[in-house]
C-alpha positions as CSV (number, residue, x, y, z in Angstrom):
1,X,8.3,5.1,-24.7
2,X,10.5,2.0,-25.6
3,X,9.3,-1.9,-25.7
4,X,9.9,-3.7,-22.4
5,X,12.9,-5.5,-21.6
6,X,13.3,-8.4,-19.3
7,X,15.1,-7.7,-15.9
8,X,16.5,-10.1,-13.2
9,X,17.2,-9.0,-9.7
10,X,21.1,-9.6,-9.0
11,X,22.9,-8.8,-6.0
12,X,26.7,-9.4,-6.1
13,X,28.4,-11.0,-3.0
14,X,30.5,-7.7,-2.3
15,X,27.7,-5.5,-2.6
16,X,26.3,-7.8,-0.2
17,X,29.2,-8.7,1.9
18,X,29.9,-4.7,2.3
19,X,26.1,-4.5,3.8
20,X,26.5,-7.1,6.3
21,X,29.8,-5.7,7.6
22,X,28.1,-2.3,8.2
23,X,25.2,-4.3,9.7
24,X,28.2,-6.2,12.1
25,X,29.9,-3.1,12.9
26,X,26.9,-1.2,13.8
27,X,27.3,0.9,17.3
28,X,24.3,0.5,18.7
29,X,23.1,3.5,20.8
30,X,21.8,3.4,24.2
31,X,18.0,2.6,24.7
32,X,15.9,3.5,27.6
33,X,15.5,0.6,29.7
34,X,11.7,0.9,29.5
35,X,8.6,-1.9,29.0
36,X,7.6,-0.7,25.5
37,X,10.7,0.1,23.3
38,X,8.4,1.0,20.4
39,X,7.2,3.9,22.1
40,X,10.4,5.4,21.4
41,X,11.1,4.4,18.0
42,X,12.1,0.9,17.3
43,X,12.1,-1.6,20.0
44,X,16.5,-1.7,20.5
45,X,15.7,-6.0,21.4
46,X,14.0,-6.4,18.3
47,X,15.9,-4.7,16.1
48,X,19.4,-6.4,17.7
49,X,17.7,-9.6,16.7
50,X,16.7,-9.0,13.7
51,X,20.4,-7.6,13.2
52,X,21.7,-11.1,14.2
53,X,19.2,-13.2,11.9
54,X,20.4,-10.8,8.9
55,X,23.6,-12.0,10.0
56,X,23.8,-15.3,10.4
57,X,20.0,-16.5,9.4
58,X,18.9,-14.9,6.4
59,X,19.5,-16.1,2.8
60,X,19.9,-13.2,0.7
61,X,20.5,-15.8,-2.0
62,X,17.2,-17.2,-1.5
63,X,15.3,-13.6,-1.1
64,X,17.1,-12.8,-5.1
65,X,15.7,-15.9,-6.2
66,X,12.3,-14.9,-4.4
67,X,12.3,-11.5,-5.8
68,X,12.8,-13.1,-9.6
69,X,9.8,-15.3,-9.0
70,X,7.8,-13.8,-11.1
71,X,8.5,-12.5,-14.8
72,X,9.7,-8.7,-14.7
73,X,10.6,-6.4,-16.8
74,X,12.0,-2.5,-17.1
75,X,10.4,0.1,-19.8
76,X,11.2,3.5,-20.9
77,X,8.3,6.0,-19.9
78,X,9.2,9.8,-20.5
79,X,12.3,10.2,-18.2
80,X,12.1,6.8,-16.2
81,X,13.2,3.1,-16.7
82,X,10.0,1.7,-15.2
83,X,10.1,-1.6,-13.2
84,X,7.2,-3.7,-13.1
85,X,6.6,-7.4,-12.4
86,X,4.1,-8.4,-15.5
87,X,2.0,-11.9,-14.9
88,X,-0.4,-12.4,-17.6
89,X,-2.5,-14.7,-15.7
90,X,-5.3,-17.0,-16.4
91,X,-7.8,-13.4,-17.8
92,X,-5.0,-13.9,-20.9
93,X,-5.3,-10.1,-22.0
94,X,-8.5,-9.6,-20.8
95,X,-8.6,-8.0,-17.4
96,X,-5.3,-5.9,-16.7
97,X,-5.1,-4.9,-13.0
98,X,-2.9,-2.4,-11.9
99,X,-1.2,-2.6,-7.9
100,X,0.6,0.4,-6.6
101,X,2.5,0.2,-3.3
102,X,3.4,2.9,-1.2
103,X,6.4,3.8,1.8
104,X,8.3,2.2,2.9
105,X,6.8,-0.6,1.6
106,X,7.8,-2.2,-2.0
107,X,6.6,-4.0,-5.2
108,X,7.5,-7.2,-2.8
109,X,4.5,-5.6,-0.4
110,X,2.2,-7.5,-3.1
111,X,4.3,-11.2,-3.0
112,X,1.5,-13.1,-0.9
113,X,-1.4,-12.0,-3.8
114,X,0.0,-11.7,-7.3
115,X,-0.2,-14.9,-7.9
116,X,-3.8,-15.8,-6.3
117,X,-5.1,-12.9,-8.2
118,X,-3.3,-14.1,-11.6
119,X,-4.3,-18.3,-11.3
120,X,-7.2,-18.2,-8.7
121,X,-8.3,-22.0,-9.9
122,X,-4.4,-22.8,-8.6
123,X,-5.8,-22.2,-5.1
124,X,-9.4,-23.3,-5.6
125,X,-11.0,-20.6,-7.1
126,X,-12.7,-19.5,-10.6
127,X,-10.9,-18.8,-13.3
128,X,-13.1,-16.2,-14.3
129,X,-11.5,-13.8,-11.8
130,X,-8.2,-14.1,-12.8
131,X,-6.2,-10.7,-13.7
132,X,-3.0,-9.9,-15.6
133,X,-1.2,-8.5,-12.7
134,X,0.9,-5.3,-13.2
135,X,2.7,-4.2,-10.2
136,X,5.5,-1.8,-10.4
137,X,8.2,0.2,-8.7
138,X,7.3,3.9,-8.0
139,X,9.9,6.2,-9.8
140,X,12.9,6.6,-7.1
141,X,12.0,2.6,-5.5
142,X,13.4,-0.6,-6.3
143,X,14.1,-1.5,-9.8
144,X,13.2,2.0,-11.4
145,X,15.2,4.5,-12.0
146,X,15.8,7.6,-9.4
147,X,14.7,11.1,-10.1
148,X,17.2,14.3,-10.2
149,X,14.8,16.2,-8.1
150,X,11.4,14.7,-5.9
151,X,8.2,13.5,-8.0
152,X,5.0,13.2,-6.6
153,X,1.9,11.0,-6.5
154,X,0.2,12.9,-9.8
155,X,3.1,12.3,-11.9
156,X,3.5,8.7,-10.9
157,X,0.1,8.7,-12.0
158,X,0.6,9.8,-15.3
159,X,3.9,7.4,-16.0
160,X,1.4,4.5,-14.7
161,X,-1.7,5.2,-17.2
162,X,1.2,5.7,-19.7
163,X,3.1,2.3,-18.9
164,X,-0.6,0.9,-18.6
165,X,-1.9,1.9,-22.3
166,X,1.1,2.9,-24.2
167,X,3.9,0.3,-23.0
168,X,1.7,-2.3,-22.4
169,X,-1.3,-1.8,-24.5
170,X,-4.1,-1.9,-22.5
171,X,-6.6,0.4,-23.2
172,X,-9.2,-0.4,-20.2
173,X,-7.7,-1.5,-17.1
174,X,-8.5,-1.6,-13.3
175,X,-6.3,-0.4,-10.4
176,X,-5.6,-0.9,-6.8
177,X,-3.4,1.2,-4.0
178,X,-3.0,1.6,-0.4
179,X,-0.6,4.3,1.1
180,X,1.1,6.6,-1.7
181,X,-0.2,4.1,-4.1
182,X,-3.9,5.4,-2.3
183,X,-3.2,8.4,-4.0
184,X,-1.8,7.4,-6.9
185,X,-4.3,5.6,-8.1
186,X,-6.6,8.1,-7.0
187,X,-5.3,10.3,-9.4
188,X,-5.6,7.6,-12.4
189,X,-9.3,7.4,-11.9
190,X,-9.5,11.8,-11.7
191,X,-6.6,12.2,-14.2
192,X,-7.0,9.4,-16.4
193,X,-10.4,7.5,-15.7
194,X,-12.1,6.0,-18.9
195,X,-15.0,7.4,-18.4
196,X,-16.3,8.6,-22.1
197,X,-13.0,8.2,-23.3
198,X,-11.2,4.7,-25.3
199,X,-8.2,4.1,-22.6
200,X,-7.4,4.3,-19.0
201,X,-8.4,3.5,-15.7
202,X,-12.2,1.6,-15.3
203,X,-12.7,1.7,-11.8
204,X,-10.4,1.9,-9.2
205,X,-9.7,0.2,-5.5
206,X,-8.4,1.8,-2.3
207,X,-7.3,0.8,1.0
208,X,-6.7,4.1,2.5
209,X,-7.9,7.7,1.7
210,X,-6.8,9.3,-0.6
211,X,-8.2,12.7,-2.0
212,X,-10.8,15.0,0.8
213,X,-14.1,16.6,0.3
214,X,-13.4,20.6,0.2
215,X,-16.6,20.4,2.8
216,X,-14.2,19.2,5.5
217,X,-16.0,16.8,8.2
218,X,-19.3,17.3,9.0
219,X,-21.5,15.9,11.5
220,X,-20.7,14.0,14.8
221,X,-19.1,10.8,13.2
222,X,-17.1,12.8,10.7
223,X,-15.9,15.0,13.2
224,X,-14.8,12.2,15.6
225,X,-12.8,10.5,12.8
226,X,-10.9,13.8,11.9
227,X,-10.2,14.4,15.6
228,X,-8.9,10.8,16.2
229,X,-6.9,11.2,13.2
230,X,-5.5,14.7,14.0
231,X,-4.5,13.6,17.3
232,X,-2.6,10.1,15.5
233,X,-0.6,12.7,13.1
234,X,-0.1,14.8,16.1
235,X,1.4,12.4,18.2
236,X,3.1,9.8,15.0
237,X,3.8,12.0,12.5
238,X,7.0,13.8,12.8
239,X,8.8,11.0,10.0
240,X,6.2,13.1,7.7
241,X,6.6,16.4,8.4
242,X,10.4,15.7,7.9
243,X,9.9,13.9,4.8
244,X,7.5,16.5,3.1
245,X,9.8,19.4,4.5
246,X,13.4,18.0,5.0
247,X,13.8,14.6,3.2
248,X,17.4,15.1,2.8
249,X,18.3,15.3,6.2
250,X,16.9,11.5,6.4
251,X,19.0,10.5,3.5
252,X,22.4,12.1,4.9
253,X,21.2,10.2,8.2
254,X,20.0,6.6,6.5
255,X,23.6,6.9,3.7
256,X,25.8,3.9,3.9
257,X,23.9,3.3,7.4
258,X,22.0,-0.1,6.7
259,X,20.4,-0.7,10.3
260,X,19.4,2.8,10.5
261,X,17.7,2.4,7.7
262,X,15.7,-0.6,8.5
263,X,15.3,0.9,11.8
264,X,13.4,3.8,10.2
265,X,11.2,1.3,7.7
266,X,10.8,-1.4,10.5
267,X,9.3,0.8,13.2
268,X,6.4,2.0,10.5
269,X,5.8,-1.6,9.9
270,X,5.3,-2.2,13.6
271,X,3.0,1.0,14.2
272,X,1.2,1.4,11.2
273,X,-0.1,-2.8,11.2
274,X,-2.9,-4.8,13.2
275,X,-1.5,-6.0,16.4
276,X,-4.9,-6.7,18.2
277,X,-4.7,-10.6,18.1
278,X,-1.0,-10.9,17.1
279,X,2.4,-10.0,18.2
280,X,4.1,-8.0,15.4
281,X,7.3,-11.4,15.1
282,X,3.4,-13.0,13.8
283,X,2.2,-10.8,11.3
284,X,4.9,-10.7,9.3
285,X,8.8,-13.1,9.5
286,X,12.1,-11.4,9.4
287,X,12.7,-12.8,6.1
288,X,9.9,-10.6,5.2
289,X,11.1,-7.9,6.5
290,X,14.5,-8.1,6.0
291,X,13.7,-8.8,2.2
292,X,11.5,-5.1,1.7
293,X,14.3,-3.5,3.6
294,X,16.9,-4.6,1.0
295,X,15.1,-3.7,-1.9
296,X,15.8,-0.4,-0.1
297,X,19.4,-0.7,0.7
298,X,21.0,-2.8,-2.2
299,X,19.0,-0.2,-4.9
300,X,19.8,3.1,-2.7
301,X,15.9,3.8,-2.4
302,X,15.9,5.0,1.1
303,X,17.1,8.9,-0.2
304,X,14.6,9.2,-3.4
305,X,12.1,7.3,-1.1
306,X,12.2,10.2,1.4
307,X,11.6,12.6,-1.4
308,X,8.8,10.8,-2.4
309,X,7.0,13.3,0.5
310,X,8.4,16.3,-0.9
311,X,7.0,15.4,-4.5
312,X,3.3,15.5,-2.5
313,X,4.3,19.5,-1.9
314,X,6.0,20.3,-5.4
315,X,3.1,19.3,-6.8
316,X,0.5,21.2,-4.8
317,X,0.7,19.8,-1.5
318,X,-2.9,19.0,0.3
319,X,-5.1,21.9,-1.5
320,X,-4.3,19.6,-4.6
321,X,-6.0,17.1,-2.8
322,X,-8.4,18.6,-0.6
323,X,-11.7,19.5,-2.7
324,X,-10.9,17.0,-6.3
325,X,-13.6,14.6,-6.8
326,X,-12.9,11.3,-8.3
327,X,-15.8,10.3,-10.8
328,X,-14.1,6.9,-11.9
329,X,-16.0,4.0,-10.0
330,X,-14.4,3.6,-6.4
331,X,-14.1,0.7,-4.3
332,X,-13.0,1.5,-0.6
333,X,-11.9,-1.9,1.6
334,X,-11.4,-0.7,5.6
335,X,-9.3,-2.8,7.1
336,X,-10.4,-3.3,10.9
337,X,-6.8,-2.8,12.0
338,X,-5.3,0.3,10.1
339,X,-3.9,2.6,12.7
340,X,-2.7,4.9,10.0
341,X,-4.9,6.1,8.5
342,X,-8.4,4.1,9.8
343,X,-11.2,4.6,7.4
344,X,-13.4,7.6,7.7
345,X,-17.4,7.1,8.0
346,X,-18.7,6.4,4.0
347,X,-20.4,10.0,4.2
348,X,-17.2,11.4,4.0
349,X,-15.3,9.3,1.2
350,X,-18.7,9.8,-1.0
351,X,-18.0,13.4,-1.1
352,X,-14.5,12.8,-2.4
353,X,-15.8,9.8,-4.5
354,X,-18.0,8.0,-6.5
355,X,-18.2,4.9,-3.9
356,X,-19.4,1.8,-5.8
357,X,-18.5,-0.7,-3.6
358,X,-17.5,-0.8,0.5
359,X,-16.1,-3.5,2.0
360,X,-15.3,-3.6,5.5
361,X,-12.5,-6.2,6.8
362,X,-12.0,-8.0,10.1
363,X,-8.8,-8.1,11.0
364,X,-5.2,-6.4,8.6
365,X,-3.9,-3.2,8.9
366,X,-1.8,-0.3,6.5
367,X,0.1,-3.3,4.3
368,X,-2.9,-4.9,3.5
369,X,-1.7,-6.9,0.9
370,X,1.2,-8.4,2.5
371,X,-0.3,-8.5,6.6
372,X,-3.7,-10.5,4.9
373,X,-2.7,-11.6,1.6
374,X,-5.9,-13.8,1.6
375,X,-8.4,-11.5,2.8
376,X,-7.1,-8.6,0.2
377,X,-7.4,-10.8,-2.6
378,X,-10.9,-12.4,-1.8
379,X,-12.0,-8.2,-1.5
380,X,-10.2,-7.6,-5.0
381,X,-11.7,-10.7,-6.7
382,X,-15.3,-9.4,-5.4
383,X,-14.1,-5.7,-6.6
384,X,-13.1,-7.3,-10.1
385,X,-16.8,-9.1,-10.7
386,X,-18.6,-5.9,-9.7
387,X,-16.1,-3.6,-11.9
388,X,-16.0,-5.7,-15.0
């Protein structure tokens, strides 16, 4: 373990300047002239304009000075340089939240919220449910150091709890995920819970499922849920079966190729979010966008991203998930838009989890945080009363 030390995001010009070449030179392949582009991957007319704004309308300037908004910092945890963002907010020491992120999202996934959930009387609110917010880079994203070989959800759990108690010294501390950092944090409340013991995770908060009853569904509900969702894998799922089995033929594919790339993250962002009311240029700007996708490019995250999967089967794949029961108090928000992973009936989370709290939310989708940064952080504050 070692003491953190401050970081600061810097892109150099060149580095830059060599990305938007390869982003000018790009050979675009042909597209089926169809209606729906996205039903083939990503739309080509989207993705040629957000190609031009990254061009000629996007200040990458202004995203580095975005991205050092908030005070950050690198620490030493077993093998890893750690990246987190640290905002001891208006709780001063008193009620440590920890937000994991997921692919191909980011630590930047959590921009709209950290500082809401760190100064809520800044925007109207109580003080009284302010957090210190902790939000890192998973091992092999962003700012943290890359593996020599894929890590999985378990381990990121354990550098966490360590970075959580050990780094940062709190014993007692609440945590949040969605995606991989569903799982994640899944495993601090079975690994590391504080249940009966003097450190590590209270309660915990998820926005997608994470660990499965060994039961499997039962009843008509359940069994309508695992059939929609089977058939969702079925038909969108091929990016995970590649990842979990071949991640490195999506690195040798995505290497020095910066539109593929963005290609690849873009069209998750567009299938996986809630476009029910909103076209997807309205849930989210192409700064946005552009921004998560160079955290990617400029830190060379798209490879050990990929292998992010294959850590899910080096570790034990789904029977290490499929039957573990998480004791730690559970909070699961369903977002009325997730087309990801929508949120099983309660009967079946309850066998996976002890379910405290269950919040169900209008509109948002898989990126929760960053798609309905006010709607994720009124459901965390409520979370945060009923936990501590």
């Amino acid at each position: 373990m070692s003491d953190p030390k401050p970081f600061t995001v810097e892109w150099h010009a060149a580095d830059v300047g060599r990305v938007l070449e390869q982003v000018r030179g790009y050979p675009f392949p042909l597209a089926p002239a169809v209606e729906d582009g996205w039903a083939y991957g990503c739309d080509a007319h989207f993705l040629k304009g957000l190609c031009a704004h990254w061009l000629d309308g996007y200040d990458w300037r202004a995203a580095v000075h975005d991205l050092n908004r908030f005070p950050q910092f690198t620490a030493k945890v077993e093998d890893f340089d750690i990246h987190f963002v640290h905002v001891v907010g208006e709780a001063g020491g008193r009620r440590p939240l920890l937000l994991s992120h997921g692919w191909p999202g980011s630590h930047y996934e959590f921009w709209g919220a950290i500082e809401k959930l760190a100064f809520p009387s800044r925007f109207g609110g109580d003080a009284a449910d302010a957090f210190d917010v902790v939000v890192p880079s998973l091992p092999g994203f962003g700012f943290s150091s890359k593996p020599t070989r894929p890590i999985g959800q378990r381990g990121t759990a354990r550098l966490f709890n360590a970075l959580m108690t050990e780094v940062l010294g709190y014993d007692r501390y609440l945590a949040q995920g969605g995606d991989w950092g569903a799982m994640i944090t899944s495993w601090l409340g079975l690994d590391h819970g504080a249940q009966g013991k003097s450190q590590g995770a209270k309660a915990i908060h998820l926005n997608m499922l994470g660990f499965r009853p060994k039961d499997g569904p039962i009843g008509e509900a359940e069994q309508m849920w695992a059939a929609m969702a089977g058939a969702y894998t079925q038909m969108m799922g091929a990016y995970l079966q590649l990842q979990v089995t071949r991640p490195q033929s999506v690195a040798w594919l995505g290497a020095g190729n910066p539109v593929g790339q963005a290609a690849w993250i873009v069209e998750r962002f567009h299938d996986w979010s809630d476009l029910r009311t909103k076209p997807f240029s309205e849930v989210y700007s192409m700064d946005q966008l552009l921004t998560n996708v160079m955290v990617y490019v400029m830190t060379g995250s798209f490879t050990t991203g990929a292998w992010y999967y294959r850590g899910l089967l080096e570790e034990g794949g789904l029977s290490a998930i499929e039957g573990a029961r998480c004791e730690t108090p559970t909070a699961y928000a369903a977002y009325g838009g997730e087309t990801y992973i929508p949120a099983p009936p309660r009967s079946y989370v309850e066998r996976a989890y002890n379910i405290t709290r269950w919040s169900e939310l209008p509109t948002g989708g898989h990126f929760a945080a960053m798609e309905e940064p006010d709607l994720f952080v009124e459901d965390v504050r409520a979370w945060g009363r009923e936990a501590t």
